[in-house]
C-alpha positions in Angstrom: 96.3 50.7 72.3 92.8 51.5 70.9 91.5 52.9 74.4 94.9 55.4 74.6 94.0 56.7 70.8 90.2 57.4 72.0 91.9 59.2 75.1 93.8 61.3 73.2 90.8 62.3 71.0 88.7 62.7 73.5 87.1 66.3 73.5 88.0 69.0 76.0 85.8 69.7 78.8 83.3 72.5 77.8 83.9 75.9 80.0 81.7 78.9 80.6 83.3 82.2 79.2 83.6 84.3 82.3 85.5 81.3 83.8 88.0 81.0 80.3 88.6 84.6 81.1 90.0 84.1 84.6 91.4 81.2 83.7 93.3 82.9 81.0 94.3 86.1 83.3 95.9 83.6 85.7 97.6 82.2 82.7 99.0 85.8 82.3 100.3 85.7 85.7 97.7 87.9 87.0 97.2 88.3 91.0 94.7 90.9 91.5 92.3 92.6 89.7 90.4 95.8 91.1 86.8 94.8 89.7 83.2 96.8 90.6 80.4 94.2 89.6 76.8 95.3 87.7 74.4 93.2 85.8 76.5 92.8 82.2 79.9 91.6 84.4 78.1 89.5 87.3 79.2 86.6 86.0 82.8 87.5 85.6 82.7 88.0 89.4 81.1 84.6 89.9 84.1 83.0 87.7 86.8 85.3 89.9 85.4 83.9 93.2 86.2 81.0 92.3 89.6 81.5 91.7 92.6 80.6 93.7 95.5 82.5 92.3 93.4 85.9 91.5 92.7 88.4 94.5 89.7 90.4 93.5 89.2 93.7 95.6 86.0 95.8 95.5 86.8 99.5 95.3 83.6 101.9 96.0 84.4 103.6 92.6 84.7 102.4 89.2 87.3 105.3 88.8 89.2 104.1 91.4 89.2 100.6 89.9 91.7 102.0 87.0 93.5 104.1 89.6 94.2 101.0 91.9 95.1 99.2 88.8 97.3 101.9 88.1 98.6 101.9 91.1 99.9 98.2 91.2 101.1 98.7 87.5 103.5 102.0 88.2 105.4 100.6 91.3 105.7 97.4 89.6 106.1 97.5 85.7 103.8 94.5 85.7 100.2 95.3 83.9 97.5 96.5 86.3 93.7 94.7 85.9 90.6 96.3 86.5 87.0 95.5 85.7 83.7 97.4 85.7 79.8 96.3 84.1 78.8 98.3 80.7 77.2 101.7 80.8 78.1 104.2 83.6 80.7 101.6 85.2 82.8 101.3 81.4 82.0 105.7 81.3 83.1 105.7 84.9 86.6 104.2 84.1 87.4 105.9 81.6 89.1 109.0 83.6 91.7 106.4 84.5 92.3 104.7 81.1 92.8 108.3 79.5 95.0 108.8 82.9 97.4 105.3 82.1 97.2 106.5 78.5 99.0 109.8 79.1 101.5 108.4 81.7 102.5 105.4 79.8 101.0 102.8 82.2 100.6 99.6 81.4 96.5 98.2 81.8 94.0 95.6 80.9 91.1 97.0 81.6 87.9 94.2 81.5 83.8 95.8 80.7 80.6 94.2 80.7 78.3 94.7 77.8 74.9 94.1 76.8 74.0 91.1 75.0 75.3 91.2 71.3 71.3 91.2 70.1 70.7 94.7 71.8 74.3 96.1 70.6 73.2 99.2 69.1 69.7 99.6 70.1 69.8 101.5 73.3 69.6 98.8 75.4 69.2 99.5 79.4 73.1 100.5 79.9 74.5 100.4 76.8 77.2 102.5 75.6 80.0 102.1 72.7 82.8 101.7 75.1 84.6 100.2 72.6 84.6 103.8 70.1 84.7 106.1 73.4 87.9 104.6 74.2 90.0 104.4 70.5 91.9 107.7 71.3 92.8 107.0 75.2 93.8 103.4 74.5 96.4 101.4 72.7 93.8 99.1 71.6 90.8 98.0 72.0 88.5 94.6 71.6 84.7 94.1 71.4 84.6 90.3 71.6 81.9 89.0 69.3 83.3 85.1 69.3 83.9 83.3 72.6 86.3 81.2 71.0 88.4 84.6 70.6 88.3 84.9 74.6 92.2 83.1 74.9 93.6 84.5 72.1 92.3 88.2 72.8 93.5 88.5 76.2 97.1 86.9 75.2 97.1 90.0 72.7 96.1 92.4 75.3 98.9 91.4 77.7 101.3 91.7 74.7 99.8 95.1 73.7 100.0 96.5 77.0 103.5 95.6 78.0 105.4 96.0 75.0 107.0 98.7 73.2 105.4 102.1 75.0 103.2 100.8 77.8 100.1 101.7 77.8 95.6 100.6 78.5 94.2 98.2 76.2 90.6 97.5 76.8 88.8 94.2 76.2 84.7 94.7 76.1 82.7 91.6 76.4 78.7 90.8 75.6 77.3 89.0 78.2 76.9 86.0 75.6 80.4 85.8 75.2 80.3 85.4 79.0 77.7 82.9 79.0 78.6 81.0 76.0 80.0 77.1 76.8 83.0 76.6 74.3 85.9 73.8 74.7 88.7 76.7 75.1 92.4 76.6 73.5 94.5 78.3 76.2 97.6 77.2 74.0 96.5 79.5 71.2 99.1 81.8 69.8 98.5 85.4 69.9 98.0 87.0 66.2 99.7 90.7 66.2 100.5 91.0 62.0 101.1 94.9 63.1 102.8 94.6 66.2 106.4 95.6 65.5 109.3 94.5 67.4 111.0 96.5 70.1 113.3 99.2 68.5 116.9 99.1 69.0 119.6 101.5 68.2 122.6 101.1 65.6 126.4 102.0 66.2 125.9 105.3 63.6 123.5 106.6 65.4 125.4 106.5 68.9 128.3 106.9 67.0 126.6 110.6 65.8 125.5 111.0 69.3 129.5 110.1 70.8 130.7 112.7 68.4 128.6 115.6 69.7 129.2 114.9 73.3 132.9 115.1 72.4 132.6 118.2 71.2 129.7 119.9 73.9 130.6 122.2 76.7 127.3 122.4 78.1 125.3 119.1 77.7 122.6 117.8 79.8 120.7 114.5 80.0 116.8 114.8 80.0 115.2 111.7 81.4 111.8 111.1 81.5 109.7 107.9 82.3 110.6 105.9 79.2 113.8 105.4 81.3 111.9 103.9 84.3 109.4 102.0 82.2 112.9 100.3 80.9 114.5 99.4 83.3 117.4 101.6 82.6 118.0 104.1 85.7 121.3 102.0 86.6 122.3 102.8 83.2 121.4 106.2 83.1 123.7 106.8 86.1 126.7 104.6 85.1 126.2 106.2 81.7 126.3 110.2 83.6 129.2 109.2 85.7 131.3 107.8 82.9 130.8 110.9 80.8 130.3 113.9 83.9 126.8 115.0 82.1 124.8 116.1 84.6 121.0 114.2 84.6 117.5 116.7 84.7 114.3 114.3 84.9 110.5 115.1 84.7 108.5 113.8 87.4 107.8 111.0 85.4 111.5 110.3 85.8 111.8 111.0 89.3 114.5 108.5 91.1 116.2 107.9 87.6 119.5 109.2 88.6 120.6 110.3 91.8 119.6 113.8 92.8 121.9 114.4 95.7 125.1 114.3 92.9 127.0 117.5 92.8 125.9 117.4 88.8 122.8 116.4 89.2 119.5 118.7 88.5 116.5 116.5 90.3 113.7 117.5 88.1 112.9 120.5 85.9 109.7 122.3 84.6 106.4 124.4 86.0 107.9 124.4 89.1 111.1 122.0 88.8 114.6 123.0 90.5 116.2 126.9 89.5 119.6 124.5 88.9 117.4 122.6 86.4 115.6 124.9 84.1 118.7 126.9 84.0 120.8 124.1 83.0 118.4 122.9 80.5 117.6 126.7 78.8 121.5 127.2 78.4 122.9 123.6 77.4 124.3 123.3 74.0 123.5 119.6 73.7 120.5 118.2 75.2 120.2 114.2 75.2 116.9 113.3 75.9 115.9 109.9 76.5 112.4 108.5 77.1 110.5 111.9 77.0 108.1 114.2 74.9 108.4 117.1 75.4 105.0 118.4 76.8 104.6 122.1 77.7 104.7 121.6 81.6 108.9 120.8 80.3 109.1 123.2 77.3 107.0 126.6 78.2 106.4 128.1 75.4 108.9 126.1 72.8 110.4 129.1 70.5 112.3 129.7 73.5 113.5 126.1 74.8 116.5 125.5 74.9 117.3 127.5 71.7 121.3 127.1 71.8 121.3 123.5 72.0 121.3 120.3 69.8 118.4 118.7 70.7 118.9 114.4 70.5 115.7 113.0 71.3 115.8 108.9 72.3 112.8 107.1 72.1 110.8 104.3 71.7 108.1 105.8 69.7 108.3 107.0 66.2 105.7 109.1 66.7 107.1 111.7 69.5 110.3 112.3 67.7 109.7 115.7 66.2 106.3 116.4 67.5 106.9 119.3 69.9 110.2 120.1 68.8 112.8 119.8 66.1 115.6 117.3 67.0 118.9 117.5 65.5 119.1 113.8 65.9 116.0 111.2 66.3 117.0 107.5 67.8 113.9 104.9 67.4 114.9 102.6 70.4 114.0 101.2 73.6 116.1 103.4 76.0 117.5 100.3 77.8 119.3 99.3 74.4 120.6 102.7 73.7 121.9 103.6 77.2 123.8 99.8 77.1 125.3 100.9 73.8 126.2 104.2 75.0 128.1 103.2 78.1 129.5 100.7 75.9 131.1 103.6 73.8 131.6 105.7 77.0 133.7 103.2 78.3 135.9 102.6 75.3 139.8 104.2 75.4 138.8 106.1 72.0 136.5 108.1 73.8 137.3 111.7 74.3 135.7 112.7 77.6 134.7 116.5 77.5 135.5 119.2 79.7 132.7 119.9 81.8 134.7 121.7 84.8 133.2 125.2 84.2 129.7 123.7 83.1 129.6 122.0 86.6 131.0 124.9 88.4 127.9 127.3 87.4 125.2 124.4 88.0 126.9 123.9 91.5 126.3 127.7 92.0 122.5 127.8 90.4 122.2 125.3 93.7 123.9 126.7 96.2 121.7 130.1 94.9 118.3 128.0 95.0 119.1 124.7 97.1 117.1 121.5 97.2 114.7 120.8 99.3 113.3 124.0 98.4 113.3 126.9 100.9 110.7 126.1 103.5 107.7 129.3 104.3 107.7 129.8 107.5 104.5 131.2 109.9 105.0 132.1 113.3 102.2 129.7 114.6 100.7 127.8 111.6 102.6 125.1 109.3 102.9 125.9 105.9 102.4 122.9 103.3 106.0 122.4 102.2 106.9 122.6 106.0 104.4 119.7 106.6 105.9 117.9 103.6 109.8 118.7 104.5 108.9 117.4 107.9 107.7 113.8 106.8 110.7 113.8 104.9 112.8 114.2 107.3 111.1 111.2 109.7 110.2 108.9 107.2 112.8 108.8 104.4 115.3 105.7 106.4 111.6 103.4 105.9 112.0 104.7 101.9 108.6 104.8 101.7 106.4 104.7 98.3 104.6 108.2 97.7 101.3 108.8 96.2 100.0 111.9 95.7 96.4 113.8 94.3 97.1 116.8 92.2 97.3 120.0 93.3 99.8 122.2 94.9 100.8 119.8 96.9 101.3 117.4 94.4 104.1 120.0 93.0 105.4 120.6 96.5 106.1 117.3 97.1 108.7 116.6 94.9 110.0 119.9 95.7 110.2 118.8 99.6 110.8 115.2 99.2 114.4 113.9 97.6 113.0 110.6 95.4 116.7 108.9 94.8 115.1 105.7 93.5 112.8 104.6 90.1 109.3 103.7 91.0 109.1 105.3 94.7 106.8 108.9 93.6 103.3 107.6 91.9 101.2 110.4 90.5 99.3 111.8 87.9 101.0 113.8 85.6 100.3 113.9 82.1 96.5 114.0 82.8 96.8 115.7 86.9 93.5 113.9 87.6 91.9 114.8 91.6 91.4 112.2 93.3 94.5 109.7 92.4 96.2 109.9 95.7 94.0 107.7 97.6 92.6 105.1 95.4 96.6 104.4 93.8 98.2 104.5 97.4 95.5 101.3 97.7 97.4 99.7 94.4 100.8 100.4 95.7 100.6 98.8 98.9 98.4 95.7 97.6 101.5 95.4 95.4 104.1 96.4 97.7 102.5 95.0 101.6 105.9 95.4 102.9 106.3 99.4 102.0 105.2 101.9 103.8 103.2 103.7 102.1 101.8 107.4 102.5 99.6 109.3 100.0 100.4 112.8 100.1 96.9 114.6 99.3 94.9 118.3 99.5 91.6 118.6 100.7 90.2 119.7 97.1 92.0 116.2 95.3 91.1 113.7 98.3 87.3 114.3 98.4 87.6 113.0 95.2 87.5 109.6 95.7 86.8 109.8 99.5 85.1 106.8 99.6 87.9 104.5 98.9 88.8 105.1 102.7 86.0 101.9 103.0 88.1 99.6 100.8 91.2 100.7 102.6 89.1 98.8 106.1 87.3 96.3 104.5 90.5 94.9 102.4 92.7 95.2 105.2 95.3 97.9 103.4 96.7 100.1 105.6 98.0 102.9 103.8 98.9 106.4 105.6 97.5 109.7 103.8 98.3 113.0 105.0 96.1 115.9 104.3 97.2 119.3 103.7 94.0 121.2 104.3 93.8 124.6 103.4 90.3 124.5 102.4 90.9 125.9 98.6 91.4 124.4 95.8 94.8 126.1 96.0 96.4 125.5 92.6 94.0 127.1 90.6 93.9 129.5 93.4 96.7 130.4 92.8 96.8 131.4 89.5 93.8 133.6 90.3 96.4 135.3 92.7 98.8 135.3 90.2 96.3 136.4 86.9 93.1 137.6 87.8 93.6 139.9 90.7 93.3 137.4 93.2 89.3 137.0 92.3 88.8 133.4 93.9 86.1 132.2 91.9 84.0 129.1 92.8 87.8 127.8 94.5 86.6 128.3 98.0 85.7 125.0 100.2 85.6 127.0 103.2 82.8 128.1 105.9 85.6 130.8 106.7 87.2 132.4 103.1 88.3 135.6 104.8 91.3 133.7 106.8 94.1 133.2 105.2 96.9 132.3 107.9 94.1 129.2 109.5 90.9 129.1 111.0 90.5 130.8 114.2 88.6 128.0 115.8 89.8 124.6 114.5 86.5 122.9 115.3 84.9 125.1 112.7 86.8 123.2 109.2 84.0 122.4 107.5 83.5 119.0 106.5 84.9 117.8 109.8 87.8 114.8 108.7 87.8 113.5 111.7 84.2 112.4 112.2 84.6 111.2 108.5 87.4 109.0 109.2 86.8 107.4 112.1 83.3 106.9 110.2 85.1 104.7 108.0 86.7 102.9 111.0 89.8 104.8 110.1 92.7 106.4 112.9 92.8 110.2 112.9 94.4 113.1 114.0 94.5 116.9 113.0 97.3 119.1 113.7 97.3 122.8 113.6 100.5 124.0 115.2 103.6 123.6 114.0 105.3 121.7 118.0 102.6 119.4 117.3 103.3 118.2 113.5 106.6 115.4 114.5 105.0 113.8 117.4 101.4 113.6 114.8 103.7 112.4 111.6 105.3 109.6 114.0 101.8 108.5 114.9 101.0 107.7 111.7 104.0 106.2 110.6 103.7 103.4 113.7 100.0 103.1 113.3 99.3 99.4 111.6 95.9 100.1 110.6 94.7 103.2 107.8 95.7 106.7 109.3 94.3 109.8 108.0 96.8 112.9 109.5 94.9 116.2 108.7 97.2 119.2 108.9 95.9 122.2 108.7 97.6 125.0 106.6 97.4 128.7 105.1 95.8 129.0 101.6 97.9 131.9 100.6 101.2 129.8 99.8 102.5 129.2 96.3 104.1 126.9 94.8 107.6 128.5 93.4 109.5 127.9 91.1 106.8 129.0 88.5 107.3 129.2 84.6 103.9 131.6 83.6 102.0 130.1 81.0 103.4 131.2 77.9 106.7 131.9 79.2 109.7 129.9 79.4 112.8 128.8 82.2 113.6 132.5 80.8 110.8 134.1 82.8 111.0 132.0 86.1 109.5 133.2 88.6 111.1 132.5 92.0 110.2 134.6 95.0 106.6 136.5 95.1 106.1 140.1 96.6 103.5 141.9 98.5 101.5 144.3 95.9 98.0 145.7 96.6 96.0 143.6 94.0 96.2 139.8 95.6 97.7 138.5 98.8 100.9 137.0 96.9 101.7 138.9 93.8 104.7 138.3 91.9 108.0 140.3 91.2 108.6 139.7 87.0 112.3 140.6 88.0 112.6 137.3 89.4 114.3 135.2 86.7 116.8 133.4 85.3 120.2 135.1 84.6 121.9 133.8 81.1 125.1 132.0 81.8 127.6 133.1 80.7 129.9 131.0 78.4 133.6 131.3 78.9 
C-alpha cells in the first residue's frame, strides 16, 4: 500500500521546453508544421525531429512558411503551423500573418527569440516581434515562464479557431526553450475575455423573415464567414427555399452553386455584369459573413443605395463599419442560416414573388454570360483563353486552385466555375505576389489526393520562386501554370487605363515594344525552362494557341512538379472593371481603341438601371 502512495507522488519526469512544445502541438492534433530553422529556434527543430506524429517541411522562405501554413489551413479549416528563428526570420513572416489576418485564416505561428537577458538590448537578431505583430494578429504571447509553454499554446489553438479565425503568434526566448520543467499538459486554458460564439435570437430572424416577405428584389451576399462555418449547404437550402438569388466575394467562392439560373457567382472589381447589377438595384440585401471592403462596395455613397442593408456576422466590430445596416445580427453564420431555413421552411411563411426579379438577372446573364467572353488572337493565346482551356480539361478531376495576384488572379475566377467551398485559395484582402506557389505546396500536403494547379503570372511567381526546391525535395507534386506576359500586367493596366498608357518601372521584358508575343520565343528573358528543370522540375512552354490542350494534358498526367509556361499578350484587361472611385454604376465592360494607350476604355460602357415594374 505504502509503495503505490509513493508511486503516485512520485514527480514527473523533467522535459526540455522545445520538446513540451511539440509535445503540446501534437496534443493539439497538429500534423505538420512549415518551420525555417536559425540560431534562437534550433532547438525547436531538434525537439520536432524527434517527433512521430509531426511532419516538419523546410520551405526556402520564411514567407512561404506562413503561406504554406496558410495553405493547409484554407482548404482545411483546421489551424495552419509555421515556425521561423527571431530577427529577419519573425520580420520575414510577417507578410503572411498580416496576409491570414485580412482573409480570416486560422494560424499559430511559432518564433525564436533571444535570450530573455538580451531582450531589449539590441542583441545580434533581436526584434520586438511580439509589438510588430499586435495589429496583424489576434493575439500574441512573449513567453517569459516555461511553465506557461502548455497552457499558452492550448490558448493559441482556442484563439485561432474560434469565433473569426484568424493568426495568433507565440514568441519564445531561447531559455524558455532550454529550460527543464516537469510540464502539466492537462492544464486548462485561461481565456477570462474570450467570449462565446454568437448566436442569433428568433426577433432578430423574425425582423429579417418580415422584410424578405415584403422584398421584390433581394439578394444574398456571401462572403467567407459562410465558408469558415461550415454553412454553404445551408446557404443553398436556405436560397432554394426562399428563390433569393446568392452573389459571393471571392472569399465566398463555391458557397452556393453558380451554375443556378438565380445565381450571381461573384461580384466586385471585376465580378459578374449579372452580379454588380443585381446587388446595385436590390431592395434588400442579406449579407452574411462579409465586410464590406471597397473591392465589393466602390465608392459606398452609391452601393446599393435602394436597398435594406442586413448585415450577418460574427464580429461586432464589422457591423456598421463601411456601411449603415438597417439590421445588425451578432452570430456565427452557421446558427443564423439554421434558424433561417428553419423559418423558411415553416407553412406561416409567405414566400415572395421573385418572378420578374429573376427574369432581368437571367437577362443581365444571357447579356454578359459566365465564363466570361474569351479574347481571341489569331496566333497567340490570350490569358483567359489559357485559363478557360484548363477549365475545360481539368474540372471532372475538381481540382484545388491556387493562385498569385495579379490579372490572372482576377481572370481566374472569371474563367474557372468554383461550384464547391474551399476549392479557389488566394489572396485577397491583402493580394500579396508570390502566394500561388508557396500555398499550392500547403494545399496538396493537406489534400495528397487533389490535384492541384497554381494558377500564377510571371511578375507574382518570381516571388517566391524558390519554393520550386521544396516542391522536389518534399516530394509534392503540385502543377503551376504560368501566364507570362512579361509585365506586371495589373498595375499595367491601370497605367493603360489612367496614365496614358506610361508603363512605368512594370516592364520585365528584354522586348517592351511587343505587345501580341515575342517574335523569337527563345528570347523571354529569364528563360523558365532552364530554371525549372534546374530545380529538377518537368517543363514545357507553349506559344500557340493548337499547342495549349495537348501541353495542359501533359501537366495534368505528369506525377512529379510541372511548371507549364504559356506565353501570352500584355495588352489584355481584365473586364469587368469598377474604376476606383466609381461604383457597379460606372462598370466598365468592353474597352475601345483610342490614340492615348493600346486598350483605352469607352465610359459609355455601364450598367443600365433596372427598371422596377
Amino acid at each position: 500500500m505504502s509503495n503505490k502512495i509513493e508511486s503516485e507522488k512520485a514527480p514527473k519526469a523533467k522535459m526540455r521546453g522545445s520538446d513540451i512544445i511539440v509535445k503540446s502541438l501534437e496534443k493539439q492534433g497538429v500534423e505538420v508544421v512549415f518551420a525555417y530553422p536559425g540560431g534562437q529556434s534550433i532547438d525547436l527543430h531538434d525537439a520536432f525531429s524527434k517527433s512521430k506524429k509531426i511532419r516538419t517541411i523546410l520551405p526556402r522562405h520564411e514567407q512561404s512558411c506562413g503561406f504554406m501554413a496558410q495553405g493547409y489551413a484554407r482548404t482545411t479549416g483546421k489551424v495552419g503551423v509555421c515556425m521561423t528563428t527571431s530577427g529577419p526570420g519573425a520580420t520575414n513572416v510577417l507578410t503572411a500573418i498580416a496576409d491570414a489576418y485580412m482573409d480570416s485564416v486560422p494560424m499559430v505561428i511559432l518564433t525564436g527569440q533571444v535570450f530573455q537577458t538580451f531582450i531589449g538590448k539590441s542583441a545580434f537578431q533581436e526584434t520586438d516581434v511580439f509589438g510588430m505583430t499586435l495589429p496583424i494578429v489576434k493575439h500574441s504571447y512573449l513567453v517569459l515562464d516555461p511553465n506557461d509553454l502548455t497552457r499558452i499554446i492550448k490558448e493559441a489553438f482556442i484563439v485561432a479557431s474560434t469565433g473569426r479565425p484568424g493568426p495568433v503568434l507565440i514568441d519564445i526566448p531561447k531559455d524558455v526553450q532550454l529550460a527543464q520543467i516537469e510540464p502539466d499538459f492537462d492544464v486548462e486554458a485561461d481565456l477570462p475575455g474570450l467570449k462565446k460564439v454568437p448566436e442569433t435570437n428568433e426577433d432578430e430572424i423574425d425582423a429579417l423573415v418580415s422584410m424578405i416577405e415584403n422584398s421584390k428584389q433581394p439578394v444574398i451576399y456571401a462572403g467567407g464567414g459562410v465558408v469558415s462555418a461550415g454553412a454553404a449547404e445551408l446557404l443553398n437550402e436556405f436560397s432554394e427555399i426562399t428563390g433569393i438569388p446568392v452573389a459571393a466575394t471571392l472569399m465566398g467562392l463555391g458557397c452556393a452553386n453558380p451554375l443556378e439560373n438565380k445565381n450571381l457567382y461573384w461580384f466586385g472589381m471585376h465580378g459578374t455584369y449579372a452580379g454588380n447589377s443585381a446587388v446595385c438595384n436590390s431592395d434588400l440585401l442579406i449579407t452574411i459573413g462579409a465586410r464590406f471592403d471597397d473591392r465589393i462596395t466602390g465608392v459606398v455613397s452609391k452601393f446599393a443605395t435602394g436597398a435594406k442593408i442586413v448585415h450577418i456576422d460574427i464580429d461586432p466590430a464589422e457591423h456598421g463599419k463601411n456601411v449603415n445596416v438597417a439590421l445588425g445580427i451578432n452570430s456565427d453564420a452557421k446558427n443564423a442560416l439554421e434558424l433561417l431555413v428553419k423559418k423558411a421552411k415553416d407553412k406561416s411563411f409567405k414566400k415572395p414573388d421573385l418572378q420578374d426579379w429573376i427574369c432581368q438577372i437571367i437577362r443581365w446573364k444571357s447579356e454578359h454570360p459566365y465564363p466570361f467572353a474569351t479574347p481571341e488572337r489569331e496566333k497567340f493565346i490570350t490569358g483567359p483563353a489559357a485559363i478557360k482551356a484548363l477549365y475545360e480539361v481539368a474540372k471532372d478531376r475538381e481540382p484545388i486552385i491556387t493562385t498569385g495576384v495579379g490579372q490572372h488572379q482576377m481572370w481566374t475566377p472569371q474563367q474557372y466555375i468554383f461550384t464547391k467551398p474551399r476549392q479557389f485559395i488566394s489572396s485577397l484582402g491583402a493580394g500579396t505576389m508570390g502566394f500561388g506557389l508557396p500555398s499550392a505546396l500547403g494545399v496538396k500536403v493537406a489534400n495528397p489526393e487533389r490535384e492541384v494547379i497554381d494558377i500564377d503570372g510571371d511578375g507574382s511567381f518570381q516571388m517566391n520562386i524558390q519554393e520550386m526546391a521544396t516542391a522536389v525535395m518534399e516530394k509534392i507534386p503540385v502543377k503551376v501554370m504560368m501566364l507570362n506576359n512579361q509585365f506586371l500586367g495589373m498595375v499595367m493596366q491601370w497605367q493603360d487605363m489612367f496614365y496614358g498608357g506610361n508603363h512605368a518601372n512594370t516592364n520585365l521584358s528584354i522586348n517592351p515594344q511587343n505587345i501580341a508575343g515575342p517574335a523569337n520565343p527563345n528570347d523571354i528573358y529569364p528563360n523558365y525552362i532552364k530554371i525549372a528543370e534546374g530545380y529538377g522540375w518537368k517543363a514545357r512552354r507553349v506559344v500557340n494557341k493548337d499547342e495549349l490542350k495537348d501541353a495542359l494534358l501533359e501537366m495534368l498526367d505528369s506525377k512529379e512538379p510541372y511548371l507549364l509556361e504559356v506565353v501570352i499578350p500584355h495588352d489584355e484587361h481584365v473586364l469587368p472593371f469598377i474604376p476606383p472611385g466609381k461604383s457597379a454604376h460606372d462598370i466598365i465592360v468592353d474597352c475601345v481603341t483610342c490614340g492615348k494607350c493600346p486598350r483605352a476604355y469607352d465610359p459609355k460602357s455601364t450598367i443600365k438601371p433596372f427598371a422596377q415594374k
